[in-house]
N, CA and C atoms of all chains as a GROMACS GRO file, in nm:
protein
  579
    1UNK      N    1   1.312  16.269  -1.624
    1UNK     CA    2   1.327  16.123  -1.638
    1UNK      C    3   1.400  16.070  -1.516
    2UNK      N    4   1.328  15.966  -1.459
    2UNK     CA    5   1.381  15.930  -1.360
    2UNK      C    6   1.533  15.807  -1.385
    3UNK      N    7   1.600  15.769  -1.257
    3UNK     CA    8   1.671  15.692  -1.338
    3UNK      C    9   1.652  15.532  -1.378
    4UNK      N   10   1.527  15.493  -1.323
    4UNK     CA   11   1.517  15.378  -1.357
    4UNK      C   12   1.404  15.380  -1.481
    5UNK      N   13   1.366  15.510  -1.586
    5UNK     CA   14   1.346  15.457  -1.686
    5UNK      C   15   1.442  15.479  -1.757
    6UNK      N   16   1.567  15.520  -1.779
    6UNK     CA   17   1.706  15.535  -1.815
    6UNK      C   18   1.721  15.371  -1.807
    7UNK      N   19   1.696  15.310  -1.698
    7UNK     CA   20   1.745  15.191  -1.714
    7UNK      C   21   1.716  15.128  -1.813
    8UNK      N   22   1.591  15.142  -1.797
    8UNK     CA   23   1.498  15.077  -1.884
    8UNK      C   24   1.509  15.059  -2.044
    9UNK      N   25   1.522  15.208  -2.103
    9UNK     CA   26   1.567  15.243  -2.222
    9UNK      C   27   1.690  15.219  -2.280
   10UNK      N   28   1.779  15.190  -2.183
   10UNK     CA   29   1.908  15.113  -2.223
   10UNK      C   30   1.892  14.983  -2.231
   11UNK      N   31   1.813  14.890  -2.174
   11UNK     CA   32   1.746  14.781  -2.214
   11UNK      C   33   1.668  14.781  -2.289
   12UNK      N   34   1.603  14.885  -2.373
   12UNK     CA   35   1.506  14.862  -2.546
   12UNK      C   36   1.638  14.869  -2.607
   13UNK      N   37   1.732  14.967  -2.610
   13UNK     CA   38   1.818  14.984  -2.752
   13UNK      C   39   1.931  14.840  -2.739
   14UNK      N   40   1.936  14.789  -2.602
   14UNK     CA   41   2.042  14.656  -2.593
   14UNK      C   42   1.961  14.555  -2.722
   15UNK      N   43   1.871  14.548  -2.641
   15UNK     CA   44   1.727  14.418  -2.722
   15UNK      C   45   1.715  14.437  -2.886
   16UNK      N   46   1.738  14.596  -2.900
   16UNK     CA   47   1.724  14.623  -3.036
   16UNK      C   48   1.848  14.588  -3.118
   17UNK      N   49   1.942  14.597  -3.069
   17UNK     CA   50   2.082  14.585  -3.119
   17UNK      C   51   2.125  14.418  -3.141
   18UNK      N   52   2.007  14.350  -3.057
   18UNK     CA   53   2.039  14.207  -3.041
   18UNK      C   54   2.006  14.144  -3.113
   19UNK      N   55   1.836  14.203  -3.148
   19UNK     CA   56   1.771  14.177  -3.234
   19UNK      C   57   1.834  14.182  -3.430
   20UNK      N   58   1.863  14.245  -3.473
   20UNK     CA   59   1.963  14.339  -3.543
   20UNK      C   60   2.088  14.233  -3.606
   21UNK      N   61   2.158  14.204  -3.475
   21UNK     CA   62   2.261  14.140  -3.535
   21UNK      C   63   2.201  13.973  -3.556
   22UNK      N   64   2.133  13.918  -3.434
   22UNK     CA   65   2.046  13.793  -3.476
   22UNK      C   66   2.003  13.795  -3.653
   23UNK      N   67   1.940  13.899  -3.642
   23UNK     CA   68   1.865  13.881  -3.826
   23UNK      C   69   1.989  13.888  -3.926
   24UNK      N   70   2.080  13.946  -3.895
   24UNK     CA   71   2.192  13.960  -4.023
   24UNK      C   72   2.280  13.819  -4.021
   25UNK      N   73   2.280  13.738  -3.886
   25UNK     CA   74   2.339  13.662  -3.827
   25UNK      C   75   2.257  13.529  -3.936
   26UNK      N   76   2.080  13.545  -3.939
   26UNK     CA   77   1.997  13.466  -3.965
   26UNK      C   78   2.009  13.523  -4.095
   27UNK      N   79   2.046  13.655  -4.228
   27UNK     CA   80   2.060  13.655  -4.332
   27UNK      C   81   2.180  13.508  -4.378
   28UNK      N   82   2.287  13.587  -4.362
   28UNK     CA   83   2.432  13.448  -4.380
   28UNK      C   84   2.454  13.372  -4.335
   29UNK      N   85   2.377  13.254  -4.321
   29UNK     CA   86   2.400  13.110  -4.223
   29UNK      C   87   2.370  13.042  -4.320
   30UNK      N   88   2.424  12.940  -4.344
   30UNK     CA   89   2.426  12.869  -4.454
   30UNK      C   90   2.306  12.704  -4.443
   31UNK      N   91   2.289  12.640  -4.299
   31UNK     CA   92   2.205  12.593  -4.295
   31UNK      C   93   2.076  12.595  -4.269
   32UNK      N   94   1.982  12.508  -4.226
   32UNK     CA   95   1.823  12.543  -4.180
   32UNK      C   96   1.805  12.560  -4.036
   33UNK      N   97   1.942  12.485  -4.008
   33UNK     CA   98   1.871  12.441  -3.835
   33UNK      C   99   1.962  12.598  -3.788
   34UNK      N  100   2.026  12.660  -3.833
   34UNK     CA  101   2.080  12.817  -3.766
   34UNK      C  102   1.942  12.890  -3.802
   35UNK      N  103   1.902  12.872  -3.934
   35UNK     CA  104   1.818  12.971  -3.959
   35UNK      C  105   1.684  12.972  -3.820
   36UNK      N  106   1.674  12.853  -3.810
   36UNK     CA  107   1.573  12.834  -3.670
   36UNK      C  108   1.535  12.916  -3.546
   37UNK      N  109   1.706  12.848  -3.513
   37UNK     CA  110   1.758  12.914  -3.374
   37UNK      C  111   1.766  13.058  -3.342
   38UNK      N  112   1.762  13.124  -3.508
   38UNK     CA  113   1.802  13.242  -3.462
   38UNK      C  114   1.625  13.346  -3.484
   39UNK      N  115   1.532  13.267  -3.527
   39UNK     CA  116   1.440  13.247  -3.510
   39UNK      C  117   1.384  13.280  -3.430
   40UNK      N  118   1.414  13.163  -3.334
   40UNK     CA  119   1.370  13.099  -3.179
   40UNK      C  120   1.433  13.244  -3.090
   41UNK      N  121   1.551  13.266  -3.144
   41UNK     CA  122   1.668  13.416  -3.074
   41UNK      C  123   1.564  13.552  -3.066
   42UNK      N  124   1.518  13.551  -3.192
   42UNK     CA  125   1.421  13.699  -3.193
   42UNK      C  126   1.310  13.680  -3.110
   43UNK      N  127   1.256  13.584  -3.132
   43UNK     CA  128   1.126  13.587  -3.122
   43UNK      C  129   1.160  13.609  -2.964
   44UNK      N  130   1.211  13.555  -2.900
   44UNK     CA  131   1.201  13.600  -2.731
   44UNK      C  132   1.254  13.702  -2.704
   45UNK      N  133   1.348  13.777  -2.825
   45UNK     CA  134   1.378  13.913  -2.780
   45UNK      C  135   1.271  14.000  -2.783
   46UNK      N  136   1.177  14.008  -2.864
   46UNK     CA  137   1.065  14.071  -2.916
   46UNK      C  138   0.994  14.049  -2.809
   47UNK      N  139   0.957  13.909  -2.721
   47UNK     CA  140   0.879  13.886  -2.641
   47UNK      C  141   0.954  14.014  -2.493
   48UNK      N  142   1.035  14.015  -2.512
   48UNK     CA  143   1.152  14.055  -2.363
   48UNK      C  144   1.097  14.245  -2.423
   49UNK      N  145   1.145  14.271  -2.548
   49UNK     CA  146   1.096  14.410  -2.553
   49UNK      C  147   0.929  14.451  -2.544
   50UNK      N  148   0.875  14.373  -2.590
   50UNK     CA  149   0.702  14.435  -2.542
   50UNK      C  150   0.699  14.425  -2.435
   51UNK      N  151   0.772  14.334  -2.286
   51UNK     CA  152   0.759  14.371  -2.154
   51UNK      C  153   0.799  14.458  -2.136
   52UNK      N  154   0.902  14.503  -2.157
   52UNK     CA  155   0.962  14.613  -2.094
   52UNK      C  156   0.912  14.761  -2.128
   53UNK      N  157   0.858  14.745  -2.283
   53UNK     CA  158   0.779  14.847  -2.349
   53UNK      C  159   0.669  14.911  -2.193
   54UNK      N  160   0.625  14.789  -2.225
   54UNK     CA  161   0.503  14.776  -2.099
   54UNK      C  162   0.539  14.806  -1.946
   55UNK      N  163   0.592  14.754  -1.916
   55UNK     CA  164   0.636  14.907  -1.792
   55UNK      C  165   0.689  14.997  -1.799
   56UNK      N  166   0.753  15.077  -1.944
   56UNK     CA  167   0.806  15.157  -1.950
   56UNK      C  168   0.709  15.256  -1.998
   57UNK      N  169   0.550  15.205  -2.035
   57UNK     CA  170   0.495  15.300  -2.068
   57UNK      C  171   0.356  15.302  -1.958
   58UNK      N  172   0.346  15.161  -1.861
   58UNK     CA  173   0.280  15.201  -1.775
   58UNK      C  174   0.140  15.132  -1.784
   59UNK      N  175   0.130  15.056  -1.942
   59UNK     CA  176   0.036  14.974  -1.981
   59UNK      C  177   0.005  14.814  -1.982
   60UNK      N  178  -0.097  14.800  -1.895
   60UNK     CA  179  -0.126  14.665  -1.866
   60UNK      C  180  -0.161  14.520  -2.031
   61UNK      N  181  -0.200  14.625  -2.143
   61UNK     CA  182  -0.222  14.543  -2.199
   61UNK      C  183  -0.119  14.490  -2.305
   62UNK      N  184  -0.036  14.583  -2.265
   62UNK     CA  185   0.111  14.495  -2.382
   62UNK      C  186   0.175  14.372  -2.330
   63UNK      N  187   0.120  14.405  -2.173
   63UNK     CA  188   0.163  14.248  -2.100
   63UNK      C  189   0.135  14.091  -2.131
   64UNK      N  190  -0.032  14.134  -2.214
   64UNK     CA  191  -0.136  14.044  -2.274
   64UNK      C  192  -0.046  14.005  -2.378
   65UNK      N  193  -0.007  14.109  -2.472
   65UNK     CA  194   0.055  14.087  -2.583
   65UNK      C  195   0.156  14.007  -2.601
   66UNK      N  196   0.201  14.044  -2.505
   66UNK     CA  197   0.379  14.003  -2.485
   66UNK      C  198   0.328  13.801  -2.462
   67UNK      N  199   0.246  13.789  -2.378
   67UNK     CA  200   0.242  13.651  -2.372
   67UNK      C  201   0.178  13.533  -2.444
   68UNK      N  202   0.072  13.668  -2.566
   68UNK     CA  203   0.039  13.602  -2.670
   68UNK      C  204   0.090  13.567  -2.768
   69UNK      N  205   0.196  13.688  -2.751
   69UNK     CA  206   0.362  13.659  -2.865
   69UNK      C  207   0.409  13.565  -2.838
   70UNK      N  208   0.451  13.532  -2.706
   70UNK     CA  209   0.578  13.418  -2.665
   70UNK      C  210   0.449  13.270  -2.716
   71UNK      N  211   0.374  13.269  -2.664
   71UNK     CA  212   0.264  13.157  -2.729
   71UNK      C  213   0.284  13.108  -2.856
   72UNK      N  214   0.300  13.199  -2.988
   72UNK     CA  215   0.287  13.198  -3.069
   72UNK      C  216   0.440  13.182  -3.156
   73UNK      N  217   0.512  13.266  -3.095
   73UNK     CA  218   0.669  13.167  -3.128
   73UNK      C  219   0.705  13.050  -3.096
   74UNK      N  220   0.686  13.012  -2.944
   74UNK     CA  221   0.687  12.878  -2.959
   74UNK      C  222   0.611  12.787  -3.042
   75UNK      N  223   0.515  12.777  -3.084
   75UNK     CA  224   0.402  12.711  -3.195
   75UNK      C  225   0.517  12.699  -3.330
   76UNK      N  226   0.544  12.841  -3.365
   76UNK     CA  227   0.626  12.849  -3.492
   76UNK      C  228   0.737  12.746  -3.455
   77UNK      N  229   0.815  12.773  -3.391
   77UNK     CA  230   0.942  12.705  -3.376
   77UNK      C  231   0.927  12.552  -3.358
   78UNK      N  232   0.832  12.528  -3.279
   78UNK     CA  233   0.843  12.379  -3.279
   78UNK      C  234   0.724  12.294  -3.384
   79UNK      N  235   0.652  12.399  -3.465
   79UNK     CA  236   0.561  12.331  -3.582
   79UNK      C  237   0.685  12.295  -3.720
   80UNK      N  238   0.806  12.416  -3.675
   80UNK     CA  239   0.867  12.376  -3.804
   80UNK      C  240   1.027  12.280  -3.829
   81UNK      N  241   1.027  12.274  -3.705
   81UNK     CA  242   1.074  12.162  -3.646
   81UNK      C  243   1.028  12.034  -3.667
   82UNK      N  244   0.942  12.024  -3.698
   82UNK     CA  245   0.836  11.861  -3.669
   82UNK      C  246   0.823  11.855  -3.811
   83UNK      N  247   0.779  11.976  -3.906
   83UNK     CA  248   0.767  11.976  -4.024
   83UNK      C  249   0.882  11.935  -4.122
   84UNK      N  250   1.019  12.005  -4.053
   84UNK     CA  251   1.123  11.947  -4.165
   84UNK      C  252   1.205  11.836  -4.141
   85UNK      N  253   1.118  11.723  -3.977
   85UNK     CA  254   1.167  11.631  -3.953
   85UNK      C  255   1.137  11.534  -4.009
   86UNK      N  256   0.962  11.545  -4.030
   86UNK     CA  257   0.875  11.424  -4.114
   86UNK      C  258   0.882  11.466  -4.223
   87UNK      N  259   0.910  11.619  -4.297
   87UNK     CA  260   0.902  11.592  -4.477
   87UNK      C  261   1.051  11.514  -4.521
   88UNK      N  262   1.118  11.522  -4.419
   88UNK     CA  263   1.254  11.451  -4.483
   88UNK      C  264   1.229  11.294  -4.426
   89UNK      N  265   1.174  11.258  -4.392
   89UNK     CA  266   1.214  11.145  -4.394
   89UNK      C  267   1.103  11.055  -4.469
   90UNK      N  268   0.992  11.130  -4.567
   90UNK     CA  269   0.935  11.042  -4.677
   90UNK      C  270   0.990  11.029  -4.729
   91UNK      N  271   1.121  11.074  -4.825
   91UNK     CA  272   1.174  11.096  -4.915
   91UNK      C  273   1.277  10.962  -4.944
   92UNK      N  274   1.354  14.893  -0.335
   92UNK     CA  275   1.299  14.786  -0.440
   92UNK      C  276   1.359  14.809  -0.562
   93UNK      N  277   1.433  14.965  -0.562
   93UNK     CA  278   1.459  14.978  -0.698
   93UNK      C  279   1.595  14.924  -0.740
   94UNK      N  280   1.669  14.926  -0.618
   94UNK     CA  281   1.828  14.875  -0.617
   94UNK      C  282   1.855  14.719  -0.672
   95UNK      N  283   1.772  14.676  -0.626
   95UNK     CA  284   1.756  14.500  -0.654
   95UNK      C  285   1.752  14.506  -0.814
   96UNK      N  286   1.634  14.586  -0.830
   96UNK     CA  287   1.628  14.595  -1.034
   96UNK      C  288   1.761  14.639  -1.089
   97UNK      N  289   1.810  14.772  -1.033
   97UNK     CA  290   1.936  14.759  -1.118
   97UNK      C  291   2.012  14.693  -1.134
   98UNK      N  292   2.027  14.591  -0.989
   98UNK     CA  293   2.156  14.512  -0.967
   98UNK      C  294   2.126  14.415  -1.102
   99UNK      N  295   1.969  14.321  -1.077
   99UNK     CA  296   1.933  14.241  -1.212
   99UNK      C  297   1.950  14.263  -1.350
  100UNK      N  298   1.909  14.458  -1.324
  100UNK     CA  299   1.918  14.462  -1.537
  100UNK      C  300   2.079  14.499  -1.614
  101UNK      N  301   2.197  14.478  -1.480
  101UNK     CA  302   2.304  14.513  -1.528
  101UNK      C  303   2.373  14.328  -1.521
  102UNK      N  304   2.290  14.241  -1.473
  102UNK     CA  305   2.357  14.117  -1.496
  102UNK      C  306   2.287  14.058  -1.646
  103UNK      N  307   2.196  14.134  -1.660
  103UNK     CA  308   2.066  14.085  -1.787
  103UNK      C  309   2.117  14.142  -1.922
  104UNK      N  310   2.199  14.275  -1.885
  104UNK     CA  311   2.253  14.322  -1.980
  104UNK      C  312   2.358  14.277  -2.054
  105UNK      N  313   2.452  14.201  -1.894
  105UNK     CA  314   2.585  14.131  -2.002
  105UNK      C  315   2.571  13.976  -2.039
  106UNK      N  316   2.512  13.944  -1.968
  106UNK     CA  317   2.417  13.800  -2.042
  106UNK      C  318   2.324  13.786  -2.215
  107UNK      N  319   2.306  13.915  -2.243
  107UNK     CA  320   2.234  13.936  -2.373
  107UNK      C  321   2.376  13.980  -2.461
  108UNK      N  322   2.472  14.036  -2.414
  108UNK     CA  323   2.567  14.059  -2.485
  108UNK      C  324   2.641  13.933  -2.520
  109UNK      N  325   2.662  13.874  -2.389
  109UNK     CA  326   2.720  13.750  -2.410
  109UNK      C  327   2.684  13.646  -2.528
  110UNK      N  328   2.565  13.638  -2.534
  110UNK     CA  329   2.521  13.555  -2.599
  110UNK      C  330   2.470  13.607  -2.772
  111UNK      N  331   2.504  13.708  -2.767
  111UNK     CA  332   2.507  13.816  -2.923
  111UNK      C  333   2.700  13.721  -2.961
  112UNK      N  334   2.779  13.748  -2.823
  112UNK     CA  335   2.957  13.724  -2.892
  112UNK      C  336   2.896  13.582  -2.962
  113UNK      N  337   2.812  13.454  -2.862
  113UNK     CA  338   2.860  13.309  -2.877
  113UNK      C  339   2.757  13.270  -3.027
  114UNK      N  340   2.725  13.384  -3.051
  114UNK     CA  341   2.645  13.320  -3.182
  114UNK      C  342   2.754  13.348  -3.291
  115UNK      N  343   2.808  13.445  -3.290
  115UNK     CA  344   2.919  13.521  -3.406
  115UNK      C  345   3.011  13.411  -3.398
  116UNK      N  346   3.050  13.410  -3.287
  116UNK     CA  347   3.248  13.333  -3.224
  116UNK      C  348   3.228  13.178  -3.261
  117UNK      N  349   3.120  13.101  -3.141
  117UNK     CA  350   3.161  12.960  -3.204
  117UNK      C  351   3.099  12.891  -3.362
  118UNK      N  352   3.174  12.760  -3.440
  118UNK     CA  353   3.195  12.702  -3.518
  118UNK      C  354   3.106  12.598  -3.553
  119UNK      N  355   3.082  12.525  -3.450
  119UNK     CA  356   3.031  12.397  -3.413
  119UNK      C  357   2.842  12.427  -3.370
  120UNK      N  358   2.799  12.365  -3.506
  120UNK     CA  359   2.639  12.395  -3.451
  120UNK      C  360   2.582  12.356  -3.344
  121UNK      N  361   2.581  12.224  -3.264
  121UNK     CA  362   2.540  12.209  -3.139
  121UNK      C  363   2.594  12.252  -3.061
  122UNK      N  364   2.738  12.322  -3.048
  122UNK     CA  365   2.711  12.405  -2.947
  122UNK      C  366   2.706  12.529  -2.918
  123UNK      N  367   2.666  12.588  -3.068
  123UNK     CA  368   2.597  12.705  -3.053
  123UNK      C  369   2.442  12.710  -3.023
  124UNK      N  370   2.383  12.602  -3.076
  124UNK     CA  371   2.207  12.625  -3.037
  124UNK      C  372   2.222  12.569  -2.885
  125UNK      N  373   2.310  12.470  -2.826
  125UNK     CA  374   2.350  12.494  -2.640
  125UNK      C  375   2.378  12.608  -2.583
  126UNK      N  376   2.423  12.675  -2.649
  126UNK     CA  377   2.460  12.812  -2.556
  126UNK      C  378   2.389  12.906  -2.596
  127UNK      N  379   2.370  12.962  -2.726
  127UNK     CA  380   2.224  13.035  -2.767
  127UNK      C  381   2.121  13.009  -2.618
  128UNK      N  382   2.090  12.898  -2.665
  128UNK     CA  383   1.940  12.866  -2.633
  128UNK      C  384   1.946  12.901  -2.416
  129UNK      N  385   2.051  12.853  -2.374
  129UNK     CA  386   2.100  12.829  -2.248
  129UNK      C  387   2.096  12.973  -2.139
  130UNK      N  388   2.176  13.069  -2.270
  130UNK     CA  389   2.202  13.221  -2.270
  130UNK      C  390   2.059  13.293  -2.236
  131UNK      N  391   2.014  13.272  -2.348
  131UNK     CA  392   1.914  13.334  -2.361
  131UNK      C  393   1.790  13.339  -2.252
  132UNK      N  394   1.765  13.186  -2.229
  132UNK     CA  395   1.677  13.144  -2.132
  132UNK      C  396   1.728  13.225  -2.005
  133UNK      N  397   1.844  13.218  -1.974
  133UNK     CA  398   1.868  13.373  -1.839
  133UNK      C  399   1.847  13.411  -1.847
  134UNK      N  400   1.904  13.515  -1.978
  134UNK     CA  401   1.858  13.622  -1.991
  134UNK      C  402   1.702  13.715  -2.009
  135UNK      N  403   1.612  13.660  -2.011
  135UNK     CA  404   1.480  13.652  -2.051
  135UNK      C  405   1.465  13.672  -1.864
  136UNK      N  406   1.488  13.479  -1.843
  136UNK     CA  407   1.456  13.497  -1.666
  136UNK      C  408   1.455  13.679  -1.605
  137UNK      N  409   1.624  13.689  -1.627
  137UNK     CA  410   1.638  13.816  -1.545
  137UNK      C  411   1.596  13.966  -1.566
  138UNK      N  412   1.526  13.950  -1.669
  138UNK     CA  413   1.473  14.057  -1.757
  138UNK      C  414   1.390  14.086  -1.673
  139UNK      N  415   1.277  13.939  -1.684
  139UNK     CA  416   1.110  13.957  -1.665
  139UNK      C  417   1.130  13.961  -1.491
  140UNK      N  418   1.258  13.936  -1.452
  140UNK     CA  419   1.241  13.905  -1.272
  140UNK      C  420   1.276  14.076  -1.238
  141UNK      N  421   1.364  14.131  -1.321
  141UNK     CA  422   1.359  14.250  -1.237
  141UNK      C  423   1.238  14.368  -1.282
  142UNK      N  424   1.116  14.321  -1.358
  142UNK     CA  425   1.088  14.400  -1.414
  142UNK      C  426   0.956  14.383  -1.303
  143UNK      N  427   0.924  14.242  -1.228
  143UNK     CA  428   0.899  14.242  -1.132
  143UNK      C  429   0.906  14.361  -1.012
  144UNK      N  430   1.048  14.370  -1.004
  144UNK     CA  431   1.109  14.502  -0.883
  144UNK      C  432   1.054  14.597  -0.950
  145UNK      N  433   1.110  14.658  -1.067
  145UNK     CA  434   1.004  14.796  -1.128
  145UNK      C  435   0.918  14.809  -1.110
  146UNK      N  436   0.786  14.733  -1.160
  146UNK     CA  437   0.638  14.749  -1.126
  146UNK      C  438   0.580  14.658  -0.984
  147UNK      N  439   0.593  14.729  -0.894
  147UNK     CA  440   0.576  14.656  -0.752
  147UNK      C  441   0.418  14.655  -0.756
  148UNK      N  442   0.358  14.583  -0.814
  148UNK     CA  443   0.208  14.601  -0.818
  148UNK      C  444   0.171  14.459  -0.835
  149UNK      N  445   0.030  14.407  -0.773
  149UNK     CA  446   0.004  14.266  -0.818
  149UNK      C  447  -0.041  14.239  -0.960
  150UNK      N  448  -0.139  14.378  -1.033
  150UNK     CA  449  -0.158  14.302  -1.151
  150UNK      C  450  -0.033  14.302  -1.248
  151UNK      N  451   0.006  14.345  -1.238
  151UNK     CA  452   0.136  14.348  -1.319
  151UNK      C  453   0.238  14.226  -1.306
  152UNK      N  454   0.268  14.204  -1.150
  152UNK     CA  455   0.361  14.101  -1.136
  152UNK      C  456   0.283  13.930  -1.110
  153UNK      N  457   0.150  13.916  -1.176
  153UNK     CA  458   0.123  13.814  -1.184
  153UNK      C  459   0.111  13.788  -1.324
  154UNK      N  460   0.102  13.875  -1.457
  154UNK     CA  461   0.082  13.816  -1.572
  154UNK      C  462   0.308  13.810  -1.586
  155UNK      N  463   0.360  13.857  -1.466
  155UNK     CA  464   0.529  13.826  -1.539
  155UNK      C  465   0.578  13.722  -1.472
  156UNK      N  466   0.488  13.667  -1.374
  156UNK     CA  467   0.510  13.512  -1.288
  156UNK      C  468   0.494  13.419  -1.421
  157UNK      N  469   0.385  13.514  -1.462
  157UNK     CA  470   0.313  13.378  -1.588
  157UNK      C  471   0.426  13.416  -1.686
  158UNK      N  472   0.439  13.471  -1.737
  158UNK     CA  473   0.542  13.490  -1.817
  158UNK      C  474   0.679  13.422  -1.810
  159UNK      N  475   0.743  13.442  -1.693
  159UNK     CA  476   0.885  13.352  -1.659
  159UNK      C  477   0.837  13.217  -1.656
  160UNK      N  478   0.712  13.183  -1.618
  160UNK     CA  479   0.676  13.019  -1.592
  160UNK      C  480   0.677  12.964  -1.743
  161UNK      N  481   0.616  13.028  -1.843
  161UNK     CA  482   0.578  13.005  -1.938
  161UNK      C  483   0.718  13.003  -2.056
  162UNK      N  484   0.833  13.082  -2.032
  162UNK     CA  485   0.957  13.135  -2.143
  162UNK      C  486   1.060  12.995  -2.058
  163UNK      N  487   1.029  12.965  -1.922
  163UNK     CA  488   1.124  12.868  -1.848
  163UNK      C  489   1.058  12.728  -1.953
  164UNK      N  490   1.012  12.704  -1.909
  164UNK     CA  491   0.903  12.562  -1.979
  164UNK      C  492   0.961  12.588  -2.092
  165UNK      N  493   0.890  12.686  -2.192
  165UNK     CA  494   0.889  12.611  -2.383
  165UNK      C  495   1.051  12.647  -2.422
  166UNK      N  496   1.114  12.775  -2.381
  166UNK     CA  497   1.233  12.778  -2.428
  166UNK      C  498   1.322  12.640  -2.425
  167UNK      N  499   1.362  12.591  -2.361
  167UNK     CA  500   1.437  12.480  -2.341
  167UNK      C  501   1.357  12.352  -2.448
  168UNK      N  502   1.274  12.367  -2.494
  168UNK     CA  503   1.152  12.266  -2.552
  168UNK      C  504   1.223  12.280  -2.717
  169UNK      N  505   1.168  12.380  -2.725
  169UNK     CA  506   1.227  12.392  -2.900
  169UNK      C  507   1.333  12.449  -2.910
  170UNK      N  508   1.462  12.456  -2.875
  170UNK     CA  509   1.553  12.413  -2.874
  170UNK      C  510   1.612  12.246  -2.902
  171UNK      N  511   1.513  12.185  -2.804
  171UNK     CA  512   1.580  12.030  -2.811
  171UNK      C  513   1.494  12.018  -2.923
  172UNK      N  514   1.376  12.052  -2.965
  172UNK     CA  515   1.338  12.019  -3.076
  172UNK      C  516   1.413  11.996  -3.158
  173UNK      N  517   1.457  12.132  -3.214
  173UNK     CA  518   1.566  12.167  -3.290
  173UNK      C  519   1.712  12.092  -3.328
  174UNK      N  520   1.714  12.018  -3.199
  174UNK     CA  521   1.865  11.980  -3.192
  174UNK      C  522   1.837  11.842  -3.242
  175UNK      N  523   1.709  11.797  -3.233
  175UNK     CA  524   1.618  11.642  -3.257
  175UNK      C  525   1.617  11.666  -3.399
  176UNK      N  526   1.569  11.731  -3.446
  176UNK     CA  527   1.572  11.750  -3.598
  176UNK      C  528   1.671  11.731  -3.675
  177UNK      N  529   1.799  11.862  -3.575
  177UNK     CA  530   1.969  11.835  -3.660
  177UNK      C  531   2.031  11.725  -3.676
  178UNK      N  532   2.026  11.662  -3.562
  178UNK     CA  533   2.080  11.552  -3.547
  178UNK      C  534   1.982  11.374  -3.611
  179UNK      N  535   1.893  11.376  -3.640
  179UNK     CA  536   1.825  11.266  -3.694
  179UNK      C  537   1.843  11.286  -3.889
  180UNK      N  538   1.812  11.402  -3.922
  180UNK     CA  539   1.853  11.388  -4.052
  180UNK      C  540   1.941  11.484  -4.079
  181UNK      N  541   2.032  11.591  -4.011
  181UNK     CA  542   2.096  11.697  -4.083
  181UNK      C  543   2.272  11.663  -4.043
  182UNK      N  544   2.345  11.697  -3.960
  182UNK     CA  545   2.485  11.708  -3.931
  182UNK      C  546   2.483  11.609  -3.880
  183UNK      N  547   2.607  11.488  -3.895
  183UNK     CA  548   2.661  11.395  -3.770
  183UNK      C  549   2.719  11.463  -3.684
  184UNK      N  550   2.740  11.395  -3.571
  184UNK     CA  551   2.842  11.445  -3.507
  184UNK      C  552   2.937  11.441  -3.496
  185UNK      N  553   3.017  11.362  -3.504
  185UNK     CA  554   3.196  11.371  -3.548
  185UNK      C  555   3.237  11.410  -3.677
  186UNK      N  556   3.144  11.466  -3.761
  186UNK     CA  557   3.166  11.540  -3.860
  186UNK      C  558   3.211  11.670  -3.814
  187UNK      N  559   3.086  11.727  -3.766
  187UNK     CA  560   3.093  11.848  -3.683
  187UNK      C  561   3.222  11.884  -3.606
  188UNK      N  562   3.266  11.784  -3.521
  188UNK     CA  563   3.356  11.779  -3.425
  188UNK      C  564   3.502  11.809  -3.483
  189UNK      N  565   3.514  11.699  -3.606
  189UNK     CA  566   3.644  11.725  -3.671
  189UNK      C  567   3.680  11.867  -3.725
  190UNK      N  568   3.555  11.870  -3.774
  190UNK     CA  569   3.556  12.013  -3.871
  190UNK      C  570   3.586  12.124  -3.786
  191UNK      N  571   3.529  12.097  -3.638
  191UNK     CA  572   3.580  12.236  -3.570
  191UNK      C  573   3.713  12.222  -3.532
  192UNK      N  574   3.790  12.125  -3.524
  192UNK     CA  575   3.903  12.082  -3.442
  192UNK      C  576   4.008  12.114  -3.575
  193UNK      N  577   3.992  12.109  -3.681
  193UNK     CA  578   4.085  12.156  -3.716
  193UNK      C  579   4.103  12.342  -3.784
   0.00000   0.00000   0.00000
């Protein structure tokens, strides 16, 4: 093992650890708009670990992945944003 | 080429830590989804920039051009979303403010 996939692998278990406390962080939060953010928190960690996956294993198509992910969190995050802006204010 | 990456993934490293303390530590919701969101957006940057230096190749370092272009843009987006939302029907703000101040 060379040392820059050492590097590397200390950057999956950082991401993983980040990931980790975000979700327990996003279990006990008492409002909606934390629950979001921390949301918005994973989802680009997830996006940050399939890159790195991806040069760490040498494969071009997790790169695809990785940017179809980040695509697709943003959609989430800001569809449900818009959603609990206009259902509250029929009311 | 490889020195440049380490120098990046050891500033990327305490920037992701950092921003693991400011979600736990501060009180005050806006300015935790400010610094969350602020944090993070570096951290991402410096991720995908040194990962650049790792794979010194063009196909590789043009889908992570697209990538940083793409996490720079929407990150900062839904965030303010977010903060548009809190603030029109959820927390005032000098509610917030007092509550952390004492």
């Amino acid at each position: 093992m060379t040392l820059i996939k050492l590097f590397l692998l200390i950057t999956l278990f950082i991401l993983v650890i980040a990931m980790i406390l975000s979700f327990i962080r996003l279990i006990f939060s008492k409002t909606l708009w934390d629950k979001i953010l921390m949301l918005n928190l994973m989802s680009a960690k997830v996006v940050l670990f399939i890159a790195v996956y991806a040069i760490y294993l040498e494969k071009l198509v997790l790169l695809d992945i990785a940017i179809t992910y980040g695509i697709i969190g943003f959609l989430t995050m800001t569809l449900l944003s818009k959603f609990i802006m206009a259902g509250s204010r029929q009311k | 080429m490889n020195v440049i990456a380490y120098v990046i993934l050891v500033i990327a490293w305490i920037f992701i830590i950092f921003g693991m303390i400011t979600i736990y530590s501060l009180k005050n919701l806006y300015t935790r989804i400010l610094t969350a969101a602020t944090i993070d957006t570096v951290a991402s940057f410096l991720v995908l920039f040194a990962l650049i230096f790792v794979s010194w190749r063009i196909e590789y370092g043009f889908r992570l051009v697209l990538l940083i272009v793409f996490l720079v843009i929407t990150n900062p987006i839904s965030s303010h979303v977010n903060i548009r939302s809190a603030y029109l029907i959820g927390i005032p703000l000098k509610q917030s403010e007092v509550t952390t101040n004492e």
